[in-house]
C-alpha positions as CSV (number, residue, x, y, z in Angstrom):
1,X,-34.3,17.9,28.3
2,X,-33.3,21.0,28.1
3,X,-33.3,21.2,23.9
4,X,-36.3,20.2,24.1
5,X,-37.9,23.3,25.5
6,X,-35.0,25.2,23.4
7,X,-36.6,24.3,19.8
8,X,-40.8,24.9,21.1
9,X,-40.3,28.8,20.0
10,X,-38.5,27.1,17.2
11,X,-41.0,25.3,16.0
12,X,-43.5,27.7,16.3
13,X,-41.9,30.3,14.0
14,X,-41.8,27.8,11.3
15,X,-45.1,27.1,11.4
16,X,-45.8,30.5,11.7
17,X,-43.5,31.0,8.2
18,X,-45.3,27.9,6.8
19,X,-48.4,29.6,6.8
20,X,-47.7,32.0,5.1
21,X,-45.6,30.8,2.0
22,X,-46.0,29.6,-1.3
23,X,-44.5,26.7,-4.0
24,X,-40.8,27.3,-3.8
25,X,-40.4,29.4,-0.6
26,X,-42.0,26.5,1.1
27,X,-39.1,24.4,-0.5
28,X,-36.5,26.5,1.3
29,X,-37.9,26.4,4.5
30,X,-38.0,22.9,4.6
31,X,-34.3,22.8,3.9
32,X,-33.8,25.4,6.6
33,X,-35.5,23.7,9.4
34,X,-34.8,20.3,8.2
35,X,-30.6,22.1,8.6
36,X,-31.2,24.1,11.8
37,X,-29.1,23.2,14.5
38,X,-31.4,23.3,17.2
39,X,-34.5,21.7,15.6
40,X,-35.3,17.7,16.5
41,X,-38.6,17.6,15.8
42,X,-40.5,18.3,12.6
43,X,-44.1,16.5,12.6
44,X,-45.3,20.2,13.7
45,X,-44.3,21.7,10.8
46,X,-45.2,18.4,8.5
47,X,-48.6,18.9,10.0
48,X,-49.2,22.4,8.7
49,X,-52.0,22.8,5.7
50,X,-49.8,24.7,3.2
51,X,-47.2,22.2,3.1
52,X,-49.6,19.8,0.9
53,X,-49.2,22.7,-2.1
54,X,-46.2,20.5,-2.6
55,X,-48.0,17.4,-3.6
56,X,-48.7,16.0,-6.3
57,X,-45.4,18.9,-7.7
58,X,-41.9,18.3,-9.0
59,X,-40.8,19.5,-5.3
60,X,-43.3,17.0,-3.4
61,X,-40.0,15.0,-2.6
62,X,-39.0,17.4,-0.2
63,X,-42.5,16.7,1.6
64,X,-41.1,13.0,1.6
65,X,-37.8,14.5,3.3
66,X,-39.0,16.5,6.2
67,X,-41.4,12.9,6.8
68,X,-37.9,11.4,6.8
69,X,-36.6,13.4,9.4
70,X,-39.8,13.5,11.8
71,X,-39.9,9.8,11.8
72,X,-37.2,8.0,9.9
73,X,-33.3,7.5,10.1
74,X,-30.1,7.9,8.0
75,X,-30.4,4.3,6.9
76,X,-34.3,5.0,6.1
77,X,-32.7,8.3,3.6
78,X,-30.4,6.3,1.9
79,X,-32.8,3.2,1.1
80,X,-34.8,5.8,-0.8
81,X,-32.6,8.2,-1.5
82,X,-32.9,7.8,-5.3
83,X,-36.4,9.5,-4.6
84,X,-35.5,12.5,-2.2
85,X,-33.2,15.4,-2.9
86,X,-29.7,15.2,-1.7
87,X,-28.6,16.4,2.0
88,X,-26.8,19.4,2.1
89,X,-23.9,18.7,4.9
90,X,-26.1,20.4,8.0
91,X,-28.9,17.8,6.7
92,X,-26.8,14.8,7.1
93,X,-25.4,15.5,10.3
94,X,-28.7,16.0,11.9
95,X,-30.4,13.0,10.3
96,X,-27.6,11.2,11.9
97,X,-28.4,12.8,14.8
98,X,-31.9,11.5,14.7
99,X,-30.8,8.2,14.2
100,X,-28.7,7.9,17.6
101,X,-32.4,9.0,19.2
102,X,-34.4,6.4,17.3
103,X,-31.1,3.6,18.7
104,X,-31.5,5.3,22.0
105,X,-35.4,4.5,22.3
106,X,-34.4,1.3,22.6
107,X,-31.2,0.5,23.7
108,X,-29.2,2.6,25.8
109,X,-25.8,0.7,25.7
110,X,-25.4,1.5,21.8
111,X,-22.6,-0.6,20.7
112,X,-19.5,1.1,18.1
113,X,-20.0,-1.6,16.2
114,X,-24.0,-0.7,15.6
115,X,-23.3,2.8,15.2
116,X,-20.8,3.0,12.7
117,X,-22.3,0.6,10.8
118,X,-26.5,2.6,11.1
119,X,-24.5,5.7,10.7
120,X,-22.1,4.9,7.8
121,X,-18.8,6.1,9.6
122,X,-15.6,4.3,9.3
123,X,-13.7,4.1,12.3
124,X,-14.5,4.3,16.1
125,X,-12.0,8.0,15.8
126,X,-14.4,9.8,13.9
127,X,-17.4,7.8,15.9
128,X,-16.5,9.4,18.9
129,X,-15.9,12.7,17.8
130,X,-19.6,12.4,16.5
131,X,-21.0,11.6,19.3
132,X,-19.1,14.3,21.6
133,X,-19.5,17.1,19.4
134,X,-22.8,16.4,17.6
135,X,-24.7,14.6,20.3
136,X,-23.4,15.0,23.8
137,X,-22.3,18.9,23.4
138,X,-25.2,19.8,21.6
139,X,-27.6,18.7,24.4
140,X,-29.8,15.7,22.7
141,X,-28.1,12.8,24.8
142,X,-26.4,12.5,27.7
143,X,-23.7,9.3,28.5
144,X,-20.4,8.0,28.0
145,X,-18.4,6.7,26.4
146,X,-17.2,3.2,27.2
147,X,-13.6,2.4,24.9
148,X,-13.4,-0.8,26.7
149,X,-16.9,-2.1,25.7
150,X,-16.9,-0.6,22.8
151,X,-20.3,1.3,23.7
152,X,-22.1,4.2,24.5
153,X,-24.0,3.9,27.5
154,X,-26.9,6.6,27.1
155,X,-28.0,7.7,30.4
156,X,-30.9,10.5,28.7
157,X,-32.1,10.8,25.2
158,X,-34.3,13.7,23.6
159,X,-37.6,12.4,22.6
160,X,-38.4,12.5,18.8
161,X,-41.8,13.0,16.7
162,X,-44.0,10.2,18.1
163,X,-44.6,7.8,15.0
164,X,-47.6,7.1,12.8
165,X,-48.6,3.8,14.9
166,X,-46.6,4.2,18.2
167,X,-49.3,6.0,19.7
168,X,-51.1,2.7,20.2
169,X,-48.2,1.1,21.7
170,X,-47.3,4.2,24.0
171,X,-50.9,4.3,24.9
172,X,-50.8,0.6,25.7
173,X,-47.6,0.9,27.6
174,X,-49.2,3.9,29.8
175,X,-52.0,1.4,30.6
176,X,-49.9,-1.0,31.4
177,X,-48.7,1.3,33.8
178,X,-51.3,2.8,35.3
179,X,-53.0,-0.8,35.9
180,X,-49.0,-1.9,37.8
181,X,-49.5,1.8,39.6
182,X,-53.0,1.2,41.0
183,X,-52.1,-2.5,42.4
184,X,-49.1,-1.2,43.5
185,X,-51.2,1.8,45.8
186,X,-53.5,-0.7,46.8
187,X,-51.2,-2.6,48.2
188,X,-49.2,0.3,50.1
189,X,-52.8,1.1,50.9
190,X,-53.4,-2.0,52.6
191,X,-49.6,-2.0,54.3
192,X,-50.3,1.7,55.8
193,X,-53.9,0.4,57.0
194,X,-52.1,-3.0,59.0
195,X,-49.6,0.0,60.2
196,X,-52.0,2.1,61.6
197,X,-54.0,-0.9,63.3
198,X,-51.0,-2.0,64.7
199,X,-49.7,1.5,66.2
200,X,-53.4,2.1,67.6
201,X,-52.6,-1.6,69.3
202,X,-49.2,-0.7,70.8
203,X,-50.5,2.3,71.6
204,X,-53.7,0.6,73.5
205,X,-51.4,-1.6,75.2
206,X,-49.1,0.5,76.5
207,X,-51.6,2.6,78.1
208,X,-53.1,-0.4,79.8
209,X,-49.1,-1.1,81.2
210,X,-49.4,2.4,82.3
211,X,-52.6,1.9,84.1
212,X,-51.5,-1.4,85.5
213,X,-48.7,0.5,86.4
214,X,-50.2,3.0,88.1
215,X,-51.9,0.7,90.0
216,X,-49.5,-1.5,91.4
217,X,-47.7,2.2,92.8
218,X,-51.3,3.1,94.8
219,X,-51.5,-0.4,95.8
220,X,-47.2,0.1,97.3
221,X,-48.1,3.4,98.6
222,X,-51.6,1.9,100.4
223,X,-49.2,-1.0,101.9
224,X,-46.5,1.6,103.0
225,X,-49.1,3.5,104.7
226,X,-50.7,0.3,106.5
227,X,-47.2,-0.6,107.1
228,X,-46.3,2.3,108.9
229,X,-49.7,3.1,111.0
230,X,-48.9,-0.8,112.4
231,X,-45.7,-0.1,113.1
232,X,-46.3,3.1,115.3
233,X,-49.0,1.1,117.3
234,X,-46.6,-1.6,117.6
235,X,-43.9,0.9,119.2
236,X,-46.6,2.4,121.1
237,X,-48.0,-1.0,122.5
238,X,-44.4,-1.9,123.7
239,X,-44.0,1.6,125.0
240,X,-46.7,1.4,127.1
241,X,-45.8,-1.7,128.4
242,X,-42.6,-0.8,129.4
243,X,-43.8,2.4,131.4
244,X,-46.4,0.3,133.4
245,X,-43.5,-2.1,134.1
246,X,-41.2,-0.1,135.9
247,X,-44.3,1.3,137.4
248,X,-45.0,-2.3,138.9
249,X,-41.2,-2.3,139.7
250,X,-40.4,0.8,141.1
251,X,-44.0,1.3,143.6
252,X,-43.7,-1.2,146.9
């Protein structure tokens, strides 16, 4: 999708800012990025060597928090939220954000009911306006919404930070698909090889229906020819005749 190429440069200037900063500075890029409105992915930026100045510190919490918002949810935040500094408002909007990716993975007819409950909003008003403003408007999904179902039917989602253990099932899930590909080409393979024998066939016999063809018209023509030649010595015969019998009738 489109915000995903968006936040690449993004990204890259944070890390680029990460490497350079120490103790508390680090601190307030992490609430900057973790707040930027354009930014969906952090595991980048978690990645980066500097960051782990942080452990073992009075501010390693916030290391917790941007691990929260690569990979977690809104209902992961406020599970341990007792342990991670509070969400200034940009925060919470886009860990809510997140959250309808993570549902989205999944799903993609997310039900009111699952939403306002994951997302801790209180009526299907204020859920809409959510997802129009913050999700569809801001480029990360793209659906409808359904008033009569009750749903939102996601037609495309942004992809978030691949997990610590999905690897192995994505990897498995590509194999699986590569293995349904190959049979698949083998058979189409197979289909286009039967095709091609049977077009060289038709082809083969419709030459010999030419030929045959061909040789029934010689063998008309030949006949027509015969036909004709007998014909004229048949009229000449009777011609002939006929001349030496008046002859016969006319001398004394």
């Amino acid at each position: 999708m489109e915000i995903e190429q968006k936040q690449a440069p993004i990204i890259e200037q944070f890390i680029q800012q990460a490497s350079t900063l120490n103790g508390p500075d680090l601190v307030k890029l992490i609430v900057e990025a973790t707040s930027h409105h354009s930014l969906f992915a952090f595991s980048d930026i978690l990645s980066v060597p500097n960051l782990h100045q942080l452990q073992g510190t009075e501010s390693s919490m916030y290391i917790d928090l941007l691990r929260v918002f690569a990979y977690g949810t809104w209902t992961k935040y406020k599970s341990d939220a007792a342990h991670l500094p509070e969400l200034v408002p940009d925060q919470a909007v886009k860990l809510k954000q997140l959250s309808v990716l993570t549902l989205a993975e999944t799903n993609k007819d997310l039900s009111y009911d699952q939403l306002m409950a994951e997302l801790e909003i209180a009526n299907v008003r204020e859920l809409e306006d959510f997802l129009i403003n913050e999700c569809i408007f801001v480029g990360i999904v793209k659906g409808k919404l359904n008033p009569l179902r009750r749903c939102f039917e996601v037609k495309l989602a942004a992809g978030r930070d691949v997990r610590p253990g999905q690897l192995e099932n994505i990897m498995l899930r590509l194999t699986n698909w590569l293995d349904i590909s190959d049979s698949t080409l083998s058979i189409i393979q197979d289909k286009t090889k039967w095709a091609e024998t049977m077009s060289g066939d038709n082809k083969k016999h419709k030459m010999e229906v030419k030929n045959r063809l061909q040789d029934v018209k010689k063998s008309l023509r030949s006949n027509a020819n015969i036909a004709g030649s007998f014909s004229l010595q048949f009229n000449f015969f009777w011609s002939l005749l006929f001349t030496l019998s008046m002859q016969f009738t006319v001398d004394p």
